[in-house]
C-alpha positions as a Markdown table, in Angstrom:
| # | Residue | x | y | z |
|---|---|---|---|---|
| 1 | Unk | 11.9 | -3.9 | 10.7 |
| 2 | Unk | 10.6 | -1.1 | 13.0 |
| 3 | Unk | 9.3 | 1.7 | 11.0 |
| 4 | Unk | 10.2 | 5.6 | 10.8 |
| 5 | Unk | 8.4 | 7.1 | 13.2 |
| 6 | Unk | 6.6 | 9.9 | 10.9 |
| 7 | Unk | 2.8 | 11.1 | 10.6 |
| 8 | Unk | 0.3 | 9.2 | 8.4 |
| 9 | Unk | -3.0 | 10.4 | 9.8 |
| 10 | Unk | -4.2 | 10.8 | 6.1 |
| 11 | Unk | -3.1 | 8.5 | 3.0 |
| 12 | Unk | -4.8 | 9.0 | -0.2 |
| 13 | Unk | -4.7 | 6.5 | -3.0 |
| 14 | Unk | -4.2 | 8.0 | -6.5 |
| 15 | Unk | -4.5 | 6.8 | -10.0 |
| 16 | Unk | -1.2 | 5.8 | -11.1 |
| 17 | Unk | -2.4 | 6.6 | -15.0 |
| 18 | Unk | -3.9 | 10.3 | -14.2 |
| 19 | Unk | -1.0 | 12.9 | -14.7 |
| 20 | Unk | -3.9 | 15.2 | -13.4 |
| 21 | Unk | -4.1 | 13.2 | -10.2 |
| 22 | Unk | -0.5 | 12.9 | -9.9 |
| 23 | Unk | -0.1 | 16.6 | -10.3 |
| 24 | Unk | -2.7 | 17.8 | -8.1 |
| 25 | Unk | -1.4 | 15.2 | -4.9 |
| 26 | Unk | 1.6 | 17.9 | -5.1 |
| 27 | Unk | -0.6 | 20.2 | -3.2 |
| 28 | Unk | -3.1 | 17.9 | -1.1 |
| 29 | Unk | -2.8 | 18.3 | 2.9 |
| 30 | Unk | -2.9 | 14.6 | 3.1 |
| 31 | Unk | 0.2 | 12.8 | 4.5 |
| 32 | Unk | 1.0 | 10.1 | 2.3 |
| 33 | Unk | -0.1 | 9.3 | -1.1 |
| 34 | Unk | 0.0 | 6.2 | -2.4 |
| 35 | Unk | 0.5 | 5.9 | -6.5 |
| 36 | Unk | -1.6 | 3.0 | -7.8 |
| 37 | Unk | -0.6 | 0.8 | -10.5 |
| 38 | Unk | -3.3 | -2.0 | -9.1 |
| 39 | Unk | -6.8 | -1.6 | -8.6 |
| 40 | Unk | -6.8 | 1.9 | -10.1 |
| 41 | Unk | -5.5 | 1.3 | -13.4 |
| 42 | Unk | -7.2 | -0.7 | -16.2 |
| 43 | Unk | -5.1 | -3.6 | -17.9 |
| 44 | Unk | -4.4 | -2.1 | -21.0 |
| 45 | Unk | -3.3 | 1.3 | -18.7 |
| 46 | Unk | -0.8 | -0.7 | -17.1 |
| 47 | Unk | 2.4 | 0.8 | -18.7 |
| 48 | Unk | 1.4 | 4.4 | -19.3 |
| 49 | Unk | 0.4 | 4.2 | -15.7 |
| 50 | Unk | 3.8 | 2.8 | -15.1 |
| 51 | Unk | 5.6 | 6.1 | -16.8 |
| 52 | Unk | 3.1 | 8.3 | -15.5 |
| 53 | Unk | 4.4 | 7.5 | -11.9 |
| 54 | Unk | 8.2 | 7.6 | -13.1 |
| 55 | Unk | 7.6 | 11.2 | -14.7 |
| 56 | Unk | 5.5 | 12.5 | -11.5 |
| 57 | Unk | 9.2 | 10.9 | -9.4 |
| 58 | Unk | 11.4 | 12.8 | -11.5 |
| 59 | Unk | 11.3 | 15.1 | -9.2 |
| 60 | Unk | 10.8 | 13.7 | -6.1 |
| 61 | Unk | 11.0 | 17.6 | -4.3 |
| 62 | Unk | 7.7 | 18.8 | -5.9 |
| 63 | Unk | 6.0 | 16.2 | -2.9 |
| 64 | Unk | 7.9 | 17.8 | -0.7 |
| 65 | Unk | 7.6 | 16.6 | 2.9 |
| 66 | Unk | 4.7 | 13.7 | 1.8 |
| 67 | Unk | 5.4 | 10.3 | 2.1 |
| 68 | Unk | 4.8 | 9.0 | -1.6 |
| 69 | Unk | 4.3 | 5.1 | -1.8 |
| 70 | Unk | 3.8 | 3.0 | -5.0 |
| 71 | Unk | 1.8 | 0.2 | -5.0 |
| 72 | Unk | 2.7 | -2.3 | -7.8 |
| 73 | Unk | 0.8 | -5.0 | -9.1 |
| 74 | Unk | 1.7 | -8.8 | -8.0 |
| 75 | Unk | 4.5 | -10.9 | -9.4 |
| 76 | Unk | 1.7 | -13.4 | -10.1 |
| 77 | Unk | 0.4 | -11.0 | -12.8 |
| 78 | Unk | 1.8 | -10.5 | -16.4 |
| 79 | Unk | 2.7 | -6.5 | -15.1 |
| 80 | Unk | 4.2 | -7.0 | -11.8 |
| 81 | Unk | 8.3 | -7.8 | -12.4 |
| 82 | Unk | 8.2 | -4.8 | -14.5 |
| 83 | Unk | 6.3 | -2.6 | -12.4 |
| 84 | Unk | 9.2 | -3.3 | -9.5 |
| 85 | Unk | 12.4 | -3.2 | -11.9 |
| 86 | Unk | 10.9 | 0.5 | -12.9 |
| 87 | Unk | 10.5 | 1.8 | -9.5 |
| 88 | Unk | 13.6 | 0.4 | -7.8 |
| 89 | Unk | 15.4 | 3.6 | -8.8 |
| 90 | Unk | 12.4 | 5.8 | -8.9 |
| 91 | Unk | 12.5 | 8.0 | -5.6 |
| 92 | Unk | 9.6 | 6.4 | -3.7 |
| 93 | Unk | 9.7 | 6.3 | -0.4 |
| 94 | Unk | 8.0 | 3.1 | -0.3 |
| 95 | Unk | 6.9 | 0.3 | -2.7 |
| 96 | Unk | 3.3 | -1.4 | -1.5 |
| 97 | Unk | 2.7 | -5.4 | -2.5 |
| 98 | Unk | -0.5 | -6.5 | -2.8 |
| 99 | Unk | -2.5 | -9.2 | -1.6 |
| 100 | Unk | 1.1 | -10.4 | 0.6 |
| 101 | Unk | -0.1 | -13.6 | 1.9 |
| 102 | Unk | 3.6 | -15.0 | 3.2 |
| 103 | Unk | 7.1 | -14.2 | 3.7 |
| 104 | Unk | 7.6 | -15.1 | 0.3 |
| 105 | Unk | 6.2 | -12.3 | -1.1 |
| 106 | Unk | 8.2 | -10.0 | 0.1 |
| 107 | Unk | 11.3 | -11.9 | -0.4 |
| 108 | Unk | 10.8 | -12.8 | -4.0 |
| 109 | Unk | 10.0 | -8.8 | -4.4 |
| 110 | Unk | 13.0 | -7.4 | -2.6 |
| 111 | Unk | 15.1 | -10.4 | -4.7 |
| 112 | Unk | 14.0 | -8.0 | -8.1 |
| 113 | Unk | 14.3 | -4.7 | -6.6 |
| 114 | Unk | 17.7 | -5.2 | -5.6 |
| 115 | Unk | 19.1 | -6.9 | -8.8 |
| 116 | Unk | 17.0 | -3.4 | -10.0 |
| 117 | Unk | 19.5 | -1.4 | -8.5 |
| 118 | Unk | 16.9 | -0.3 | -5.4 |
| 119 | Unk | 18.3 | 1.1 | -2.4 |
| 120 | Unk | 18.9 | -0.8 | 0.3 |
| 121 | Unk | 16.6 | 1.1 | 2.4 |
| 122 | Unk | 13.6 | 1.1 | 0.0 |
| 123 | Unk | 11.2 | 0.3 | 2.4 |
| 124 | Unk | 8.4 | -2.5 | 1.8 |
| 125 | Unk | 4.8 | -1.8 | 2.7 |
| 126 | Unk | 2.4 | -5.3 | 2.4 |
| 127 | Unk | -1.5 | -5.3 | 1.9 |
| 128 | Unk | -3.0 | -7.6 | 4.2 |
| 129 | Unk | -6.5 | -8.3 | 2.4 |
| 130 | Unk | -7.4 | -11.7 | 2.3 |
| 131 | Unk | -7.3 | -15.0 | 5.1 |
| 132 | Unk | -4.5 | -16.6 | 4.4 |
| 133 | Unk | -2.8 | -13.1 | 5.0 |
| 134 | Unk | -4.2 | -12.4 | 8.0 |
| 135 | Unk | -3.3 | -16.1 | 9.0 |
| 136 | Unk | 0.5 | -15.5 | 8.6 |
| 137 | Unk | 0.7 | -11.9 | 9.6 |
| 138 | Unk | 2.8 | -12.0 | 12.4 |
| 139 | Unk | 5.4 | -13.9 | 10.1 |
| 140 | Unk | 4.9 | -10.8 | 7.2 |
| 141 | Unk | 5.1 | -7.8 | 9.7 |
| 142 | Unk | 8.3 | -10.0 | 10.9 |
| 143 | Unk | 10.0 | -10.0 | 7.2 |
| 144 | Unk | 13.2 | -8.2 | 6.3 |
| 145 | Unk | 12.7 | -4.6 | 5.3 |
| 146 | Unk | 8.7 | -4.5 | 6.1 |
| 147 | Unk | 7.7 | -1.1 | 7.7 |
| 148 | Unk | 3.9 | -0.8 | 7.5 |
| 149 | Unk | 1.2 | -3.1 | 7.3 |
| 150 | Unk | -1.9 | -1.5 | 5.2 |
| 151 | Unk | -5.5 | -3.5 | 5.4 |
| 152 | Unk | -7.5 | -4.0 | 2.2 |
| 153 | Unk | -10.8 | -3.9 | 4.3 |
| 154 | Unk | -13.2 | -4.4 | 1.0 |
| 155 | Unk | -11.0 | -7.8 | -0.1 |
| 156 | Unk | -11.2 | -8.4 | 3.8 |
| 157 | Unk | -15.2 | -8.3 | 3.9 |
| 158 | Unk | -15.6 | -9.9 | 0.4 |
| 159 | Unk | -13.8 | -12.8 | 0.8 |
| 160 | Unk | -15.4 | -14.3 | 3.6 |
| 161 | Unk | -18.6 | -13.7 | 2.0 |
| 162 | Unk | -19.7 | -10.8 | 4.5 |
| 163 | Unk | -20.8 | -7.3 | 4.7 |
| 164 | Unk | -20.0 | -4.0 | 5.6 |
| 165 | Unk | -21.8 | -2.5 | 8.6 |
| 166 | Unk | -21.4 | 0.6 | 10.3 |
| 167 | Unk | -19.8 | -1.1 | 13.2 |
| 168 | Unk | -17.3 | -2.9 | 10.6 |
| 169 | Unk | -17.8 | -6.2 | 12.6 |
| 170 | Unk | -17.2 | -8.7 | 10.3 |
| 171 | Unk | -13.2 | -7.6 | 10.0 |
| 172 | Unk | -12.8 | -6.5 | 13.4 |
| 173 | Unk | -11.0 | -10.0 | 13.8 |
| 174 | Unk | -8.9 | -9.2 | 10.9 |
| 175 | Unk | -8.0 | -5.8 | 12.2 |
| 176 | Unk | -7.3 | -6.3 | 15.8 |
| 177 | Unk | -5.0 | -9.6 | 14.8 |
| 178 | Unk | -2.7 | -7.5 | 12.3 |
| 179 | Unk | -2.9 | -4.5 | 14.9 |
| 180 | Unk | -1.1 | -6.9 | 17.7 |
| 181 | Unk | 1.3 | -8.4 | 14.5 |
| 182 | Unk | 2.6 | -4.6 | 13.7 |
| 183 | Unk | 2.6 | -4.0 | 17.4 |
| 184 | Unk | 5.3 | -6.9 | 18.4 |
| 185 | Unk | 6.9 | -6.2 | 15.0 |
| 186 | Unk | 7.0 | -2.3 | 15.6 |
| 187 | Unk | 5.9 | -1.4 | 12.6 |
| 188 | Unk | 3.0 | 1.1 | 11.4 |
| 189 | Unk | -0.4 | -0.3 | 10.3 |
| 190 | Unk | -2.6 | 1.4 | 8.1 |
| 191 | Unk | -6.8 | 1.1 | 7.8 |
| 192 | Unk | -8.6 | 0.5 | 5.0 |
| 193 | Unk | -10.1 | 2.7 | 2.9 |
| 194 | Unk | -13.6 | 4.2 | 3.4 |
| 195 | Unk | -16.2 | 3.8 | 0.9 |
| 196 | Unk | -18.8 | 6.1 | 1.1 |
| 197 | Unk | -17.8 | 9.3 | 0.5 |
| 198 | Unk | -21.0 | 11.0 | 1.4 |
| 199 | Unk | -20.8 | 9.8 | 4.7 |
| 200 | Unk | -18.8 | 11.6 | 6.6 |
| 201 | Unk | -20.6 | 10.7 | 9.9 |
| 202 | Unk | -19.8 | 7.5 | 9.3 |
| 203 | Unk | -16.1 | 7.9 | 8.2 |
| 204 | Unk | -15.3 | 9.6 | 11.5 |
| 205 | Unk | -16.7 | 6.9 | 13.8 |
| 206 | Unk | -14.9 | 4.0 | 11.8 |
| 207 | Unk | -11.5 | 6.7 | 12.6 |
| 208 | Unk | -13.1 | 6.7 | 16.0 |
């Protein structure tokens, strides 16, 4: 589905169970922010980070022109049906899957958010982070509804038991294959984060 053509040279992943993270992104320069109910947010945060998000959406005009993404946990865990029934409805722009490893994904997803009540233009945003994901990219990027493609470059160095490097070589396969699979689909792709925050040398050759 190609994408809405819009700026994301900066998205910054927040905590989705810190109100005080949630209420300072109303008044970051950064582009997007993504709301995290995964990786950020401990299991026995999982629901208060799940209102947290729905209070900071109430709303949605205190973002004003940033692009606010939630990423939910996987349907595979005990948290994820709920965590996409709540933010059907919830004024994100988009709703982020994790670890998307097939069409499937996205279709079993989009099959709760619609019976949630989620607009039909809710778009879908898929983590590509592991190697069967990168494997069947091209089909994910291809997938009903899917407008941005976003790489989990610590998942992508991890798994196939490498490590990072300044020149980021061992997922430069990874990167330039999902690049070309959001290129034929005409869809945004997104890096991965970077790490080191004291480096900012670094951070601007890996933009670079």
């Amino acid at each position: 589905m190609p994408a809405i053509v819009r700026p994301r040279r900066s998205v910054l992943y927040m905590p989705g169970s810190n109100a005080r993270a949630l209420e300072k992104g109303r008044s970051l320069p950064a582009d997007g922010l993504i709301l995290d109910l995964e990786d950020a947010v401990s299991p026995d945060a999982k629901r208060d980070g799940r209102q947290e998000i729905l209070n900071a959406l109430q709303d949605r005009s205190t973002y004003a022109w940033r692009e606010v993404i939630v990423r939910v946990n996987g349907l595979d865990t005990p948290w994820g049906h709920a965590d996409l029934v709540a933010m059907a409805r919830s004024g994100a722009d988009a709703i982020l899957l994790p670890k998307v490893e097939g069409s499937d994904t996205v279709r079993r997803a989009l099959h709760v958010l619609d019976l949630a009540g989620a607009p039909l233009d809710l778009a879908i945003w898929c983590m590509i982070e592991t190697p069967r994901g990168i494997l069947r990219v091209e089909e994910i990027a291809d997938t009903e509804r899917v407008q941005c493609l976003v790489m989990g470059t610590s998942d992508l160095t991890k798994d196939p038991h490498a490590f990072h490097t300044p020149s980021r070589l061992p997922m430069l396969a990874s990167l330039a294959i999902s690049l070309l699979a959001a290129r034929a689909a005409r869809i945004s792709i997104l890096d991965g984060v970077h790490l080191d925050l004291d480096d900012e040398s670094g951070f601007g050759e890996a933009c670079r």
